[in-house]
C-alpha positions in Angstrom: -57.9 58.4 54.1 -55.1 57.3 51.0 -51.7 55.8 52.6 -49.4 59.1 52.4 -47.3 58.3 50.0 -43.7 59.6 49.6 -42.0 61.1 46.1 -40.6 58.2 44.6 -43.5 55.9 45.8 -46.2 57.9 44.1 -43.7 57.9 40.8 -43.8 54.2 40.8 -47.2 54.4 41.2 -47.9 56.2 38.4 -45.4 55.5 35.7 -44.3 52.7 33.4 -41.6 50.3 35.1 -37.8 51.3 34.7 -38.7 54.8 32.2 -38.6 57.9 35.5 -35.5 59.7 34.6 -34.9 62.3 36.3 -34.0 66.0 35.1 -30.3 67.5 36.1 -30.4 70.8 37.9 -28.2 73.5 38.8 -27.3 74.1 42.8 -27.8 77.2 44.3 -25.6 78.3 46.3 -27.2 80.1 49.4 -25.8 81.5 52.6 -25.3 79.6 55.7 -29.1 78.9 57.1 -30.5 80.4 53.7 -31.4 83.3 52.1 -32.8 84.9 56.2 -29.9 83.0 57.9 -32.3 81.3 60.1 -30.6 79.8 62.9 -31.0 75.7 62.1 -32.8 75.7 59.2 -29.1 73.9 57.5 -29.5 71.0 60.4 -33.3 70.8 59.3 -32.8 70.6 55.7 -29.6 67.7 56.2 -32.3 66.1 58.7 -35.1 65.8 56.2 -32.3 65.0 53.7 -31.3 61.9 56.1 -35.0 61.2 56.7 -36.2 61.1 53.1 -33.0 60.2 50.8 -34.1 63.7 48.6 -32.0 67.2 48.9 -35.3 68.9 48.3 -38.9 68.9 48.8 -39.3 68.3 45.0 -38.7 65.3 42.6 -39.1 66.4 39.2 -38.0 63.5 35.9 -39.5 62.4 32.7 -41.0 59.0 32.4 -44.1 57.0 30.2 -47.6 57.2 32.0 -49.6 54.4 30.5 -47.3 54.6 27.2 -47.2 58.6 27.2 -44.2 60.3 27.7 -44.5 63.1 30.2 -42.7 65.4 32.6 -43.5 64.7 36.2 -42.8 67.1 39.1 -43.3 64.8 43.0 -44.0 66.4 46.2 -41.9 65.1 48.9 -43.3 65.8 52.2 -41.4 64.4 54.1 -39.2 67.0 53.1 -39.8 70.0 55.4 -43.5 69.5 54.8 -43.1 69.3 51.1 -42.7 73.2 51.2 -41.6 75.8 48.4 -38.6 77.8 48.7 -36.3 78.6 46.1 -34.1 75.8 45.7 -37.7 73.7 44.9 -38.6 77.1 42.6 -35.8 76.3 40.5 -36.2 72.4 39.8 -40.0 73.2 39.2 -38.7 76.0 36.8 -36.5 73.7 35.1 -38.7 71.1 34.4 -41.2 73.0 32.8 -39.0 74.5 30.6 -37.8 71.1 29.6 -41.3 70.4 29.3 -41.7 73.4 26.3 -38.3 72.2 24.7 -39.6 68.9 24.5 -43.5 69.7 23.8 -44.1 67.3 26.9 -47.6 67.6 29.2 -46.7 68.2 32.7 -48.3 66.2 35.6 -47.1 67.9 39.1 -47.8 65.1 41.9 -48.6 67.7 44.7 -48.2 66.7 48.5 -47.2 70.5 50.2 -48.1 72.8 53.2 -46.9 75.3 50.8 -44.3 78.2 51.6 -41.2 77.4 53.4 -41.4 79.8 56.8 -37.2 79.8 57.1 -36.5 81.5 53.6 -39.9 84.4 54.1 -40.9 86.7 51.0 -38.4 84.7 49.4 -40.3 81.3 49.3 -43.7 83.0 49.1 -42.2 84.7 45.6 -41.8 81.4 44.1 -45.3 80.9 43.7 -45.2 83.6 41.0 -42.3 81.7 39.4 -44.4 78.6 38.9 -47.0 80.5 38.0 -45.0 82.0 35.4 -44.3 78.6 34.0 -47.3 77.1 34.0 -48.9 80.2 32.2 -45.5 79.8 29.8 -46.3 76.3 29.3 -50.6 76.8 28.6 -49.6 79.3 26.0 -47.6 76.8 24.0 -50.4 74.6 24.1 -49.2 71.7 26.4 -51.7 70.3 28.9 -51.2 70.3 32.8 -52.7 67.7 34.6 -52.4 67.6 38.7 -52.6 64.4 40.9 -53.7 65.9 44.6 -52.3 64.1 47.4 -52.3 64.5 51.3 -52.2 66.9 51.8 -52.4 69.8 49.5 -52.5 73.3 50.8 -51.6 76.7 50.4 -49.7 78.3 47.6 -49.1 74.8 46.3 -53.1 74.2 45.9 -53.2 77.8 44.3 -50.7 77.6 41.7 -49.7 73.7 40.5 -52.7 72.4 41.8 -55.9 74.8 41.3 -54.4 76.0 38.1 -53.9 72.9 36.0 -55.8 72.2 33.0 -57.2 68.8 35.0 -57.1 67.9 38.7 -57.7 64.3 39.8 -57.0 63.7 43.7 -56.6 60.7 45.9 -59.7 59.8 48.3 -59.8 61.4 51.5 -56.3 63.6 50.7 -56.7 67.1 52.5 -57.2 69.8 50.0 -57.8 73.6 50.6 -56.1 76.9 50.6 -55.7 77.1 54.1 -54.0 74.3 55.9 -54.9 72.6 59.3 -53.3 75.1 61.3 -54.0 78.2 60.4 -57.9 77.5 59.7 -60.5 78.8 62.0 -60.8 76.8 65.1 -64.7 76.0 64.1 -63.7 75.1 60.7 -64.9 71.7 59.4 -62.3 69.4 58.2 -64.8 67.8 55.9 -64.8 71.1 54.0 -60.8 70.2 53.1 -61.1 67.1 51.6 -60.9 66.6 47.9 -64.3 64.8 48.0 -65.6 68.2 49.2 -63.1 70.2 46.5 -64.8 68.1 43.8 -68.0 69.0 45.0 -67.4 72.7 45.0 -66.3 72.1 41.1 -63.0 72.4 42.0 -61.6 68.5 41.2 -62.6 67.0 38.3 -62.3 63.0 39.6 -61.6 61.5 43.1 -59.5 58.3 42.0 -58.5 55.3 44.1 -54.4 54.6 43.9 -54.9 51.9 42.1 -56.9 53.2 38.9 -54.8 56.4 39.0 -51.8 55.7 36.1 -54.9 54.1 34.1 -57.1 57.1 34.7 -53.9 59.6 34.2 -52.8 57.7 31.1 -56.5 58.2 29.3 -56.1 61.9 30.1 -52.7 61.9 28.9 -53.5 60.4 25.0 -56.3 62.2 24.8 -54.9 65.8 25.8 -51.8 65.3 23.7 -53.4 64.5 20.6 -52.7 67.6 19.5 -49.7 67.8 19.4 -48.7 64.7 17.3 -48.3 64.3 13.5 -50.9 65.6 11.8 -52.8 67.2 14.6 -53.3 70.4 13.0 -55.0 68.9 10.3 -57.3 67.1 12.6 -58.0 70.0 14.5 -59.4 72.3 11.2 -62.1 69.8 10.8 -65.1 70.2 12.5 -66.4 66.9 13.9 -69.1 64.9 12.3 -72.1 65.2 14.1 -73.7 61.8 15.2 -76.4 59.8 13.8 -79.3 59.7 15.3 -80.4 57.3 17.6 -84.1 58.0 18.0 -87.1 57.6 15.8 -86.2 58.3 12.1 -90.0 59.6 11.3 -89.7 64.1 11.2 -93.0 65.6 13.3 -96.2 65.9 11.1 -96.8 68.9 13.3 -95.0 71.2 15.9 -96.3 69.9 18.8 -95.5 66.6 17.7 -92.1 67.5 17.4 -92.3 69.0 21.2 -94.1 65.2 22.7 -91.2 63.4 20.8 -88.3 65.8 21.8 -90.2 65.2 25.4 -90.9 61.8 25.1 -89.0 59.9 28.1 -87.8 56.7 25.7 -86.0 59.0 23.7 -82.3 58.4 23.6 -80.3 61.2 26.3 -76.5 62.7 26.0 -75.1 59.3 27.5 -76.4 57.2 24.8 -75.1 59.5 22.0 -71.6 60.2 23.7 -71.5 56.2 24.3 -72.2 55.6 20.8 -69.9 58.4 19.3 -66.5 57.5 21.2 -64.4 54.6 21.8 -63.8 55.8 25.0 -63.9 59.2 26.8 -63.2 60.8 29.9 -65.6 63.5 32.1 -64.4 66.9 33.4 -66.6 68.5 36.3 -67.1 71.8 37.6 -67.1 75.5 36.7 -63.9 76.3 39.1 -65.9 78.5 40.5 -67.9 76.6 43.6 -70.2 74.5 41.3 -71.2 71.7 39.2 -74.5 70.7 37.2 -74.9 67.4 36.6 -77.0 68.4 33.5 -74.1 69.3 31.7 -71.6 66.7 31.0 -67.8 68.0 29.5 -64.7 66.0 28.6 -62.7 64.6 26.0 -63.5 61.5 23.9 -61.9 59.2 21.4 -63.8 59.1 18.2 -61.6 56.9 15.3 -58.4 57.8 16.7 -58.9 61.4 17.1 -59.6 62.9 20.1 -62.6 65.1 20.4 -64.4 67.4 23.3 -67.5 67.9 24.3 -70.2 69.5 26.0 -73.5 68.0 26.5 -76.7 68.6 28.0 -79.2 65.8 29.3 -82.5 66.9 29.2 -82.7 69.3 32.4 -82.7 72.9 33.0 -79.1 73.8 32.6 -77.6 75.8 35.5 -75.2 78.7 35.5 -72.6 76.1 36.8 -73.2 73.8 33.4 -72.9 76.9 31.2 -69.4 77.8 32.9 -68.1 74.3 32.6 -69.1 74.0 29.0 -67.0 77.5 28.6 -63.9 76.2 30.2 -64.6 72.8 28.2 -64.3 74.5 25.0 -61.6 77.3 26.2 -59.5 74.1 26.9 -59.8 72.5 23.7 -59.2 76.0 21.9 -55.5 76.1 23.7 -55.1 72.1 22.7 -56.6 72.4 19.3 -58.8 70.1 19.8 -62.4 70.4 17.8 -65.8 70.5 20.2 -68.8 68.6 19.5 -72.1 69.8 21.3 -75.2 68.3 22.1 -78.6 70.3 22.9 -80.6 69.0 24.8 -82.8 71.7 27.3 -86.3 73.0 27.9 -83.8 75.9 28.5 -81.5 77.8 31.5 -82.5 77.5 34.9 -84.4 80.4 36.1 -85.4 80.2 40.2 -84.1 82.6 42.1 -80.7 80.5 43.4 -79.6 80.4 39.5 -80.2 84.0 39.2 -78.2 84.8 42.7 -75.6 82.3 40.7 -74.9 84.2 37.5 -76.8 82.6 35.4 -76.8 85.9 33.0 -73.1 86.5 32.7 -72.7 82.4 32.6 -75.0 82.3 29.4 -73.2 85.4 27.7 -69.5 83.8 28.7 -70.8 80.9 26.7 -72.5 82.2 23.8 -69.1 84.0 23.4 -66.5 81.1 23.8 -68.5 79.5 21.1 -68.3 82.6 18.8 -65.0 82.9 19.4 -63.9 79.2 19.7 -60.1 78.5 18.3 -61.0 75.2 17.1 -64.4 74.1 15.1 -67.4 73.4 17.2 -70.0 70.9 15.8 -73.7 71.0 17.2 -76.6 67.9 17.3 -80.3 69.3 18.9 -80.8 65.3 20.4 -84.2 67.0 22.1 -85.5 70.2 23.6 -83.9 72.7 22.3 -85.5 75.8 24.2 -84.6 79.1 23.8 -81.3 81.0 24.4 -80.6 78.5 27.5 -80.0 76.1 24.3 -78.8 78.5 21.6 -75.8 79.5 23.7 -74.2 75.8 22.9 -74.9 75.6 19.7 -72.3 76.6 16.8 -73.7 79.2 14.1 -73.9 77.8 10.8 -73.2 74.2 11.8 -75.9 73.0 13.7 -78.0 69.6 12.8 -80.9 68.1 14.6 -82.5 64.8 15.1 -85.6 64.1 13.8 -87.1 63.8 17.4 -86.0 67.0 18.2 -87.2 71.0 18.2 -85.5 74.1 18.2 -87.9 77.3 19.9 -87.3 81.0 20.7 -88.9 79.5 23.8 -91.1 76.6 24.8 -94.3 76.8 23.3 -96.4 77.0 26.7 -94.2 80.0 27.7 -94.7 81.7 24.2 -98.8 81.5 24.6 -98.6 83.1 27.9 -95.9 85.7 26.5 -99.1 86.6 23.7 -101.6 86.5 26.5 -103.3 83.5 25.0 -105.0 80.2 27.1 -103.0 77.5 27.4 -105.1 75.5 24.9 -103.7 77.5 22.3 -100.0 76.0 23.1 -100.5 73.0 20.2 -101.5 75.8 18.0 -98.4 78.2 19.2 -96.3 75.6 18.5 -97.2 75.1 14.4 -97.1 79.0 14.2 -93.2 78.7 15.7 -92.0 76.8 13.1 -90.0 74.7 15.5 -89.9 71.5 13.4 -86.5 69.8 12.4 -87.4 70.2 8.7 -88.9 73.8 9.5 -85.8 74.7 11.2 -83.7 73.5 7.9 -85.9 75.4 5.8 -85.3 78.7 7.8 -81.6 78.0 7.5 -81.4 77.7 11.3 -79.6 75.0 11.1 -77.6 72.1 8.1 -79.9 69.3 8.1 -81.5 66.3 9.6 -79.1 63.6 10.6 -80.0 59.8 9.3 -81.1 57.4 12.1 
């Protein structure tokens, strides 16, 4: 497990040297022993005071993360177990809000056991108040990035935590809605770690302390591209899709076009994301208990402009990969950022797990984030390209293809058993299909070739 690290010791950790300044606040004035008057909760608070140097459980300042100014809210938890209660509502509140004024990202540093027991309904309520912020704060198009430290639990995990735009979280730091005493007694603490929470597709990266301002300062650039000088410019063009990498010869026939698509030399997504940015940066997971590693979302650097993607690798994409691409490209809408994706799929799982997963309503969530995507979406076919499994990421009307590549209402196998003929007659199917990169241009399926 990550050395628990206290408020000001994960700021240094994570910002330039000298720039944390931190953000005035008002005082509330409460009644003796809070809002409940519970008898020693004033000697607790001036203890933890005494203990931690901090008058709340909070720390919340401005400072430069790898050269990008941000606002940073720090979890003490030393601080009456880094709990919520209203005096902690109000600095969150306030640095959000200075967050909007200043079009600033937001990066709460979470270490909480979540609602402060002495103030009641009171401190459970504030989780609505930072909710309310953070929603305030995604609509004006600001990203929210959350660092998850040791531990992270309860409201905090549902609200700052679960609900950011990113999540990175330090090895081995306890993560879960349902801290370590109040789980089932046959719970397994394994299933509370943020290794585990990143399996489930609910973290996006599990980074060592000492890569995290590097790896929070590549998130930070690329998310707030948007909203510097002449992002909205940027963000009206549609990306240019990439050349191709493969062979530059088009398919003499369509099963040709279906042995080179299949062909295992022919360059995958890594290859084309690794030649298209500078530099990029993965999300992973749906948010919703899964991942597919068939699928791979982020945010990359292509000549100074940042650009997000969503690619598949060559495998049956799952309902999980369709539900990350959706958030991928729901993510860039609010950040107006534009979306290049690559097909690349003999076409959506189908066994019987993927159907008890949602694979359905995952393909239709998709099909219609792309329709209705804020920000243009670019498409490259870099392979198979089969059936609706692959139509759903690709962008009407600006759609290219490699020349090793084939687009089919479904594979042509599948199609020859669909018209009841022998498999023999699958070469055969395939010509009929039309499934050729020039075939597909000539159909008006999709733009054009790209050049090797």
């Amino acid at each position: 497990m990550t050395e628990r690290l206290s408020a000001r010791q994960i700021l240094t950790l994570v910002t330039d040297d000298t720039t944390f300044s931190e953000l005035p606040f008002s005082v509330r004035e409460s009644k003796p022993d809070g809002p409940l008057g519970w008898q020693g909760y004033d000697a607790s608070r001036a203890r933890a005071a005494e203990r931690t140097g901090e008058q709340e459980s909070v720390v919340c300042g401005t400072a430069r993360v790898a050269g990008t100014p941000a606002v940073l809210v720090a979890f003490e938890f030393g601080f009456l177990g880094g709990s919520l209660g209203e005096r902690t509502g109000d600095r969150i509140e306030s640095a959000y809000a200075h967050a909007r004024t200043h079009r600033l990202p937001v990066v709460p540093l979470v270490a909480t056991g979540g609602s402060r027991m002495q103030e009641g309904m009171l401190a459970l309520t504030q989780l609505q108040r930072v909710a309310h912020q953070s929603a305030l704060t995604r609509e004006a198009g600001l990203p929210q990035i959350a660092v998850l430290r040791d531990p992270t639990t309860g409201g905090g995990w549902a609200t700052l935590g679960a609900g950011a735009d990113v999540i990175l979280a330090l090895p081995g730091a306890q993560v879960g809605f349902a801290g370590s005493r109040v789980r089932p007694p046959d719970a397994d603490p394994a299933a509370y770690t943020a290794e585990a929470q990143m399996a489930a597709g609910a973290v996006d990266a599990v980074v060592p302390p000492g890569e995290l301002r590097e790896r929070l300062g590549v998130w930070l650039r690329l998310l707030t591209s948007a909203t510097s000088e002449g992002a909205s410019e940027a963000a009206s063009e549609a990306p240019p899709p990439p050349t191709a990498l493969g062979s530059p010869d088009l398919p003499t026939t369509g099963w040709d076009a279906v042995r080179a698509a299949r062909s295992p030399e022919r360059p995958r997504a890594h290859a084309y994301l690794d030649a298209y940015f500078t530099h990029r940066a993965d999300l992973s997971g749906d948010r919703c208990g899964g991942t597919d590693p068939g699928m791979l979302c982020g945010f990359g650097e292509r000549e100074g402009r940042t650009v997000a993607y969503a690619a598949q690798t060559g495998t049956a994409t799952r309902p999980a990969g369709y539900r990350t691409a959706t958030r991928l490209i729901g993510l860039a809408g609010r950040l107006g950022i534009p979306v290049l994706t690559l097909v690349d799929t003999p076409g959506a799982a189908n066994d019987a797990e993927a159907e008890r997963q949602g694979a359905g309503a995952a393909i239709a969530e998709l099909f219609g984030a792309v329709a209705s995507a804020r920000t243009p979406v670019t498409t490259l076919v870099i392979g198979e390209g089969g059936s609706g499994g692959a139509l759903a990421l690709a962008a009407p009307g600006s759609t290219w293809a490699t020349p090793d590549s084939y687009f089919s209402v479904i594979a042509p196998e599948m199609a020859a058993a669909i018209l009841k003929r022998p498999a023999d007659q699958a070469e055969a199917t395939a010509d009929q299909l039309r499934i050729r990169p020039q075939d597909l241009v000539e159909l008006g399926v999709i733009r054009g070739v790209v050049p090797t």
